[in-house]
N, CA, C and O atoms as a GROMACS GRO file, in nm:
protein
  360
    1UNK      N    1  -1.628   0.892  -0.796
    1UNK     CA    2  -1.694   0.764  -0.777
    1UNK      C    3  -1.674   0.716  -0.634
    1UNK      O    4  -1.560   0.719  -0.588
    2UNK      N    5  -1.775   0.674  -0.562
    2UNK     CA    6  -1.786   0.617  -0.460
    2UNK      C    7  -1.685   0.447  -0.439
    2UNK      O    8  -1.696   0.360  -0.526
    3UNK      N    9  -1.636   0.434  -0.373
    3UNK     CA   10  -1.527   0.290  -0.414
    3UNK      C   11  -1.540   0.237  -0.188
    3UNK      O   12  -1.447   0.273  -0.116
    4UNK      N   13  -1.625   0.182  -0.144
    4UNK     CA   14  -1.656   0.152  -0.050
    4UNK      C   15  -1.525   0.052  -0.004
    4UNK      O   16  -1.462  -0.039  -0.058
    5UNK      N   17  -1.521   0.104   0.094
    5UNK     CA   18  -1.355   0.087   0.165
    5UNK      C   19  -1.403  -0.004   0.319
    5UNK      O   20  -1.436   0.058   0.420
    6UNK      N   21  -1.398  -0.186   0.314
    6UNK     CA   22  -1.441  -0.238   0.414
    6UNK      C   23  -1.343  -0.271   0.517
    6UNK      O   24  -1.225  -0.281   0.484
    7UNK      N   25  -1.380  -0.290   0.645
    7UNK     CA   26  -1.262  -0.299   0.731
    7UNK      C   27  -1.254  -0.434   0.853
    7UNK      O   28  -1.204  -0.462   0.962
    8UNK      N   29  -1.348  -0.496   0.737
    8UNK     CA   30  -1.402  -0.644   0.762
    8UNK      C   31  -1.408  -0.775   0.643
    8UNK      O   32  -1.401  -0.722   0.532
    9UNK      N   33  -1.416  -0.908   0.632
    9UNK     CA   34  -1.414  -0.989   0.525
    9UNK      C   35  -1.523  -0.944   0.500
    9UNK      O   36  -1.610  -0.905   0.578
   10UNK      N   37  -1.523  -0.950   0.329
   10UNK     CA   38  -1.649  -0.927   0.311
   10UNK      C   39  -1.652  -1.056   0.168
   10UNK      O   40  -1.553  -1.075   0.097
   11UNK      N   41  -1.726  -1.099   0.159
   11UNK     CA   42  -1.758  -1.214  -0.018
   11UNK      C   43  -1.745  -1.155  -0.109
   11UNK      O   44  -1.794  -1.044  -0.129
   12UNK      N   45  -1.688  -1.207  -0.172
   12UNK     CA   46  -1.680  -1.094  -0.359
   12UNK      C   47  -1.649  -1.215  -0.416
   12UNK      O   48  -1.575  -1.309  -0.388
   13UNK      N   49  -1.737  -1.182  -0.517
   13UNK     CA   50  -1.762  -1.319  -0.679
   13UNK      C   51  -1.673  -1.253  -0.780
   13UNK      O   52  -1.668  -1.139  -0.826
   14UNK      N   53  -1.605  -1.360  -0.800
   14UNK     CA   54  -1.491  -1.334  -0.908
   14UNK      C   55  -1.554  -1.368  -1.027
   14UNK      O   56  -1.638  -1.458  -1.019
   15UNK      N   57  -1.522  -1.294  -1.188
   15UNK     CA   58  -1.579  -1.305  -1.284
   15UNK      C   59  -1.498  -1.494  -1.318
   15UNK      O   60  -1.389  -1.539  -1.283
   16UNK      N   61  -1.603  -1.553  -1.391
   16UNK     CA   62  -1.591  -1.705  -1.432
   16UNK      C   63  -1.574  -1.786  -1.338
   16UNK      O   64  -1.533  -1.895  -1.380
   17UNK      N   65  -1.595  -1.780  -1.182
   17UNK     CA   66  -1.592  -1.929  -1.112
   17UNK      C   67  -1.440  -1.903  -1.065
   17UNK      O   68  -1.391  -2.011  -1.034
   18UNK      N   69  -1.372  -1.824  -1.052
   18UNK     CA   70  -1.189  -1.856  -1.048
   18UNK      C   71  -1.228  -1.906  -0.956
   18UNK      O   72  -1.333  -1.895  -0.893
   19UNK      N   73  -1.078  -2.004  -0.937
   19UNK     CA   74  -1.057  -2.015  -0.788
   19UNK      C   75  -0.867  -1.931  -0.739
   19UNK      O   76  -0.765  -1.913  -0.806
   20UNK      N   77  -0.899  -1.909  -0.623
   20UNK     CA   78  -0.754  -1.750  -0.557
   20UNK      C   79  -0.691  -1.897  -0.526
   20UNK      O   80  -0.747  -2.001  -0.491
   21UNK      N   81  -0.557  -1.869  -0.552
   21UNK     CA   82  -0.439  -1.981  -0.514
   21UNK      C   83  -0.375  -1.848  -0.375
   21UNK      O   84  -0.316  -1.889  -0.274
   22UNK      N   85  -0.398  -1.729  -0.394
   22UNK     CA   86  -0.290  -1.664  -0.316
   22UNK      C   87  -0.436  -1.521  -0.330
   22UNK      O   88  -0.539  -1.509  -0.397
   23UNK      N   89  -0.352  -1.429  -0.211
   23UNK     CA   90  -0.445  -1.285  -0.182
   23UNK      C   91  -0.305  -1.190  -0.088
   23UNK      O   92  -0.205  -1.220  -0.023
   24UNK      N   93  -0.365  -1.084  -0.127
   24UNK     CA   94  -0.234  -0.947  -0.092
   24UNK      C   95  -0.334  -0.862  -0.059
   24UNK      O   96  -0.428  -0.859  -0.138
   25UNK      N   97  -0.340  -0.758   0.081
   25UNK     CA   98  -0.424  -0.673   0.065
   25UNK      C   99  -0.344  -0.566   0.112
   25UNK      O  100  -0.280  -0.572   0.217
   26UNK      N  101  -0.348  -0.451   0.021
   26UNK     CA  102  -0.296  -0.284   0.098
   26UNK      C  103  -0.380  -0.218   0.133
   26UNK      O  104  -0.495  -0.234   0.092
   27UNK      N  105  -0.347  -0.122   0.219
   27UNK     CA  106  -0.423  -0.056   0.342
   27UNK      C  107  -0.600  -0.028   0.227
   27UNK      O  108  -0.714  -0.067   0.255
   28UNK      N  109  -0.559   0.038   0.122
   28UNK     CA  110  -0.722   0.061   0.035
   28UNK      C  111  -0.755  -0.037  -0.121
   28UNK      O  112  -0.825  -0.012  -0.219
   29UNK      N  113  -0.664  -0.161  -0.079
   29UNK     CA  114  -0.680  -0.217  -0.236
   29UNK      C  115  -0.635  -0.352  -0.190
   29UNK      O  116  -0.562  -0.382  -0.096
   30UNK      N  117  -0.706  -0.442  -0.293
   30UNK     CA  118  -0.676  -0.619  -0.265
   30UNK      C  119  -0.617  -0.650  -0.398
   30UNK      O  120  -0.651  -0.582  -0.495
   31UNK      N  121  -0.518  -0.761  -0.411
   31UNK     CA  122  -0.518  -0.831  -0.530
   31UNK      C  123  -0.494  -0.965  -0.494
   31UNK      O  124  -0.441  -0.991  -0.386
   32UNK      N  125  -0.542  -1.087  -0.604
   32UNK     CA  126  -0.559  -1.208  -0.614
   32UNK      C  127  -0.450  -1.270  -0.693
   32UNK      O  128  -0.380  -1.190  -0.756
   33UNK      N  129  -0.425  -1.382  -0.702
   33UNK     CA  130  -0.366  -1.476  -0.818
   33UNK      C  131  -0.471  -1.582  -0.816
   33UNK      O  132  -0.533  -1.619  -0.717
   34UNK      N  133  -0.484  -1.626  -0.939
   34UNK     CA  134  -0.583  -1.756  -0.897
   34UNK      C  135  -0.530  -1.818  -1.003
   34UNK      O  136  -0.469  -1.766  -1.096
   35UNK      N  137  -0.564  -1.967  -0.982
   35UNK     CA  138  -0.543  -2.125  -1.026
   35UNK      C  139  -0.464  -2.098  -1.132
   35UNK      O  140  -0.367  -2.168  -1.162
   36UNK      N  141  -0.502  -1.989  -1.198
   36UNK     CA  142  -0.435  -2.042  -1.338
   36UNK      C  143  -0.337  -1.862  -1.370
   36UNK      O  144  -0.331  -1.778  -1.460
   37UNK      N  145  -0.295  -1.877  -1.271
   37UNK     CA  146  -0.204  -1.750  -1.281
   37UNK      C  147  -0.212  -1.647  -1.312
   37UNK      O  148  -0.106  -1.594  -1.346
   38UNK      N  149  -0.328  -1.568  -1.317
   38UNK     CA  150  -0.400  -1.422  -1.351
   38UNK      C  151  -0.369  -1.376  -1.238
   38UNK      O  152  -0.339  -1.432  -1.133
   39UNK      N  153  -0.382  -1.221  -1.278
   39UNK     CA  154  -0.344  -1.121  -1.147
   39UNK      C  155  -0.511  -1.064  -1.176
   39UNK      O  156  -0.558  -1.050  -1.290
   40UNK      N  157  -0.592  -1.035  -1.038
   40UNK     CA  158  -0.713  -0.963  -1.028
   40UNK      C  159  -0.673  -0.884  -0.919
   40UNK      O  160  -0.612  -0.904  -0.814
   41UNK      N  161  -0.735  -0.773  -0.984
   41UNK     CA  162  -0.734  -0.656  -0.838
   41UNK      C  163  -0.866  -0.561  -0.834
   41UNK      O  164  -0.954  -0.562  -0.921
   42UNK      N  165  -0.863  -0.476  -0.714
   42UNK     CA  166  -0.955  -0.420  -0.683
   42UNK      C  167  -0.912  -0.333  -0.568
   42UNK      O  168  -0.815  -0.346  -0.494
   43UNK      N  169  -1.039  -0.212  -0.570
   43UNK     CA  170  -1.037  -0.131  -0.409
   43UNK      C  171  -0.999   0.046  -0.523
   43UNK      O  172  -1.036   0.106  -0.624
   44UNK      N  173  -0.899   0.053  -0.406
   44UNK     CA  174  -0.877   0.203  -0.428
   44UNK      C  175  -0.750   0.231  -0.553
   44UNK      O  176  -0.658   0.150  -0.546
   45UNK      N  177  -0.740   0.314  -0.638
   45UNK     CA  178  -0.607   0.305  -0.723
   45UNK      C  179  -0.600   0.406  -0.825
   45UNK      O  180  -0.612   0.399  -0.948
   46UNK      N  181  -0.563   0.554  -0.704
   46UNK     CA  182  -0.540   0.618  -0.708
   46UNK      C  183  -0.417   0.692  -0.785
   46UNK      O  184  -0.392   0.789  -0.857
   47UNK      N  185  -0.350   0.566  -0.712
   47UNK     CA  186  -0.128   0.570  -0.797
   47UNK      C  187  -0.125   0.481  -0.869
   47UNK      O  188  -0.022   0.430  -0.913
   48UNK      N  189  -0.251   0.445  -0.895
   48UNK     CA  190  -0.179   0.326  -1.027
   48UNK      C  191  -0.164   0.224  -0.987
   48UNK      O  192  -0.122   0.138  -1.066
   49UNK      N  193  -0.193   0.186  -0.842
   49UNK     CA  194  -0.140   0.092  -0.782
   49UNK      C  195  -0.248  -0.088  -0.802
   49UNK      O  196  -0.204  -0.197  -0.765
   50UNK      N  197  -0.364  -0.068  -0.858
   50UNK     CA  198  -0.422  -0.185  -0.920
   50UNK      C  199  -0.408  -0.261  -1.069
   50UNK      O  200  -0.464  -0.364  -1.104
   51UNK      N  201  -0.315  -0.178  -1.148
   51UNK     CA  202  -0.191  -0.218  -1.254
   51UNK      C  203  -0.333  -0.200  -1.382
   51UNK      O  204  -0.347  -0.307  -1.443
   52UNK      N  205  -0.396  -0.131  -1.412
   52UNK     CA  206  -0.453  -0.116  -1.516
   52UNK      C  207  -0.476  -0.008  -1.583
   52UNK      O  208  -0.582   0.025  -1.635
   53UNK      N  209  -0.340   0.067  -1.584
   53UNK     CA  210  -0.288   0.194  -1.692
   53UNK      C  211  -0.354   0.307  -1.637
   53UNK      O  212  -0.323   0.421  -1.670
   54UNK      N  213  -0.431   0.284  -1.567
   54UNK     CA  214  -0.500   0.443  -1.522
   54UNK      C  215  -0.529   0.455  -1.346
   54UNK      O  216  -0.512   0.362  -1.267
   55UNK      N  217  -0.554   0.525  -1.328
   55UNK     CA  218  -0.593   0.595  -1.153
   55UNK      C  219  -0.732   0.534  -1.106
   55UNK      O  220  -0.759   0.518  -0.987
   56UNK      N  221  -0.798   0.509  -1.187
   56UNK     CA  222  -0.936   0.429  -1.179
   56UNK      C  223  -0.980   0.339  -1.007
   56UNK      O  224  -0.925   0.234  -0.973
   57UNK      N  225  -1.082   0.410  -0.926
   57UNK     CA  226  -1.061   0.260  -0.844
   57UNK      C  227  -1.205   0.191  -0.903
   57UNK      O  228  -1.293   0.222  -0.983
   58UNK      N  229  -1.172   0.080  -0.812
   58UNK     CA  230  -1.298  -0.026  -0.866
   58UNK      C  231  -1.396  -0.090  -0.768
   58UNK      O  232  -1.327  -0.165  -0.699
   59UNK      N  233  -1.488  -0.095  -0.740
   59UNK     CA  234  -1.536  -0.207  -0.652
   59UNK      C  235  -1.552  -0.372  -0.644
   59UNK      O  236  -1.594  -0.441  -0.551
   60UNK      N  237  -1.480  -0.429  -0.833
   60UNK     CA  238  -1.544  -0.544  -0.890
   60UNK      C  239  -1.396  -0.541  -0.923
   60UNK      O  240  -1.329  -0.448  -0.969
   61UNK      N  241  -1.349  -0.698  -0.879
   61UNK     CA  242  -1.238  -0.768  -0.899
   61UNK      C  243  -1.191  -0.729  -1.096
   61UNK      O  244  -1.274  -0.755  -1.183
   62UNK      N  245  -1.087  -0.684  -1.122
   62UNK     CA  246  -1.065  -0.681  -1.282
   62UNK      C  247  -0.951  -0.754  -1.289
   62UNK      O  248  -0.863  -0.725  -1.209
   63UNK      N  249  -0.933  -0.836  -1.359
   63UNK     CA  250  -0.762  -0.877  -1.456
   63UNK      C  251  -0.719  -0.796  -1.502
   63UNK      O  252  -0.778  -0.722  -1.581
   64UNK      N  253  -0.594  -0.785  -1.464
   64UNK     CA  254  -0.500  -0.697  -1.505
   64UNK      C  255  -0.420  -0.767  -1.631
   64UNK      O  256  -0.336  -0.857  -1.635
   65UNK      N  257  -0.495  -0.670  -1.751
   65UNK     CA  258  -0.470  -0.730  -1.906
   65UNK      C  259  -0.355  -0.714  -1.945
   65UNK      O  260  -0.309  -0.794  -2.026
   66UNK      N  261  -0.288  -0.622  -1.903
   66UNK     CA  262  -0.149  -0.630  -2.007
   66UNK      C  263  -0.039  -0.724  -1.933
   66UNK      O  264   0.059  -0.726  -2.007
   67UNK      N  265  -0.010  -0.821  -1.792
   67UNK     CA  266   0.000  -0.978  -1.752
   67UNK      C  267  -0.030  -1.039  -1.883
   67UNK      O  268   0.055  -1.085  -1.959
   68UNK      N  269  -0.172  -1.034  -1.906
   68UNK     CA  270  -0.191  -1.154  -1.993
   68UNK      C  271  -0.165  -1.112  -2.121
   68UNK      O  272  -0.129  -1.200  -2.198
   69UNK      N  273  -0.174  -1.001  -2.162
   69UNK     CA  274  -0.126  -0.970  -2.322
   69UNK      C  275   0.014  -1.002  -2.323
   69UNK      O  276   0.050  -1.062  -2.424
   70UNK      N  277   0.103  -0.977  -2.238
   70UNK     CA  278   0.257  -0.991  -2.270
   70UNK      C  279   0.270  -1.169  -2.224
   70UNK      O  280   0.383  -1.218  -2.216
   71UNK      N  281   0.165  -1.242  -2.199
   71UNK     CA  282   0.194  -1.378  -2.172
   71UNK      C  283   0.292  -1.381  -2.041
   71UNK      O  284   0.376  -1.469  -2.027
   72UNK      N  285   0.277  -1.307  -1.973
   72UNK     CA  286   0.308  -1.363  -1.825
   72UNK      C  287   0.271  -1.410  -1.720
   72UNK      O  288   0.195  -1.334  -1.661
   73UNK      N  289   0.298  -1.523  -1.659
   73UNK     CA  290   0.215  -1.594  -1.530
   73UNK      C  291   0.272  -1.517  -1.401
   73UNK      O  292   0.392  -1.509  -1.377
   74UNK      N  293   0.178  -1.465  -1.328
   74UNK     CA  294   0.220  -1.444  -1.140
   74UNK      C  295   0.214  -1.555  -1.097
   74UNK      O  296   0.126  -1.642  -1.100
   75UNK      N  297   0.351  -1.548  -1.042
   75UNK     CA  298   0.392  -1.642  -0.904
   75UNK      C  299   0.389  -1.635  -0.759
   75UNK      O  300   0.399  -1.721  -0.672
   76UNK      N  301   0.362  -1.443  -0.756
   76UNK     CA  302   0.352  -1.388  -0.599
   76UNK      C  303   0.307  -1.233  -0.664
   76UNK      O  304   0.314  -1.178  -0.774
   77UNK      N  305   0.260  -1.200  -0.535
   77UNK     CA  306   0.198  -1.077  -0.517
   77UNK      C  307   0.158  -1.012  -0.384
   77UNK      O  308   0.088  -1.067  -0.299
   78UNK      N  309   0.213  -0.886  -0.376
   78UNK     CA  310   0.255  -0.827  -0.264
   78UNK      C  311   0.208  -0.683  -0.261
   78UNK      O  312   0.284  -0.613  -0.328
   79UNK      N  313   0.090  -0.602  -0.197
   79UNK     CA  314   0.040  -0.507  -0.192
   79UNK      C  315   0.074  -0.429  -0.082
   79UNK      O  316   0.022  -0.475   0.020
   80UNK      N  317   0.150  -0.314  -0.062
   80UNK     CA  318   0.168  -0.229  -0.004
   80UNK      C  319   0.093  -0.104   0.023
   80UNK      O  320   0.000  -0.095  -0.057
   81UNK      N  321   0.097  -0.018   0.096
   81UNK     CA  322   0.010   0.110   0.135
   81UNK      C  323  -0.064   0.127  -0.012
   81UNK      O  324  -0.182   0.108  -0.038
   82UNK      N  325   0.030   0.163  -0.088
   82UNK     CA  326  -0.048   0.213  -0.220
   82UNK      C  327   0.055   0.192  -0.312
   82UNK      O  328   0.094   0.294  -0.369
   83UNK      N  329   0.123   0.062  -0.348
   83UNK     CA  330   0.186   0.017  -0.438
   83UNK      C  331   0.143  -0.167  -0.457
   83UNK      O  332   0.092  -0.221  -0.359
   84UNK      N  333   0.162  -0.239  -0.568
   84UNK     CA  334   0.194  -0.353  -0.556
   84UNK      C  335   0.256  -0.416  -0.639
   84UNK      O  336   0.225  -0.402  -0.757
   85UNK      N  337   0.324  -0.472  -0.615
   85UNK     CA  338   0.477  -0.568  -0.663
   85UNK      C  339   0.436  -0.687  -0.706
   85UNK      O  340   0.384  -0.757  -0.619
   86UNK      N  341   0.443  -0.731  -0.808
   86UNK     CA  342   0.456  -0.824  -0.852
   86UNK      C  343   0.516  -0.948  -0.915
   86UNK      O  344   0.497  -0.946  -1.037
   87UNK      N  345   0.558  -1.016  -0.888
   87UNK     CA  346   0.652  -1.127  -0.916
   87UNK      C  347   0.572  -1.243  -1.064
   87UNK      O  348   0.469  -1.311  -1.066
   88UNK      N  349   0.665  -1.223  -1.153
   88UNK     CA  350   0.609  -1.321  -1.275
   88UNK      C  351   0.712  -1.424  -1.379
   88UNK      O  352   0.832  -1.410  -1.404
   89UNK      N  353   0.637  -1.505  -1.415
   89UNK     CA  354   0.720  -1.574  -1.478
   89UNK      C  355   0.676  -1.566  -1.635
   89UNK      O  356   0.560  -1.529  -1.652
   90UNK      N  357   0.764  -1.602  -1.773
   90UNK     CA  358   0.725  -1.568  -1.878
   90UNK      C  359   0.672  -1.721  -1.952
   90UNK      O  360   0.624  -1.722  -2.065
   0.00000   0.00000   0.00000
């Protein structure tokens, strides 16, 4: 799959209107927190590194479901080369 890799701002519509309280970007992948404490990510994720159980990359912002299945809020988020760390509260 083609996963277009920009090296400029570019606009991207988040699914429902969110609004980003916070943004992390690694060298091939972005992730968000917004208003109400969801983790969204996107880009390249290759190592796993966009937190949604598989290697998958994406071009379209996704929530990262199992955050919200285990009922945890992000407080910070931190994207590295091809990892990202996440900080949460329960």
């Amino acid at each position: 799959a083609f996963i277009s890799i920009q090296a400029f701002p570019a606009l991207l519509d988040l699914p429902q209107d969110l609004q980003v309280s916070a943004v992390s970007c690694g060298s091939r992948h972005t992730a968000v927190i917004t208003r109400g404490r969801e983790l969204y990510t996107w880009g390249w994720g290759k190592y796993g590194q966009l937190g949604h159980g598989d290697n998958t990359s994406s071009d379209q912002a996704r929530r990262v479901e199992c955050l919200v299945a285990k009922g945890l809020r992000v407080e910070e988020v931190i994207c590295g080369p091809w990892t990202t760390y996440v900080r949460v509260l329960e």
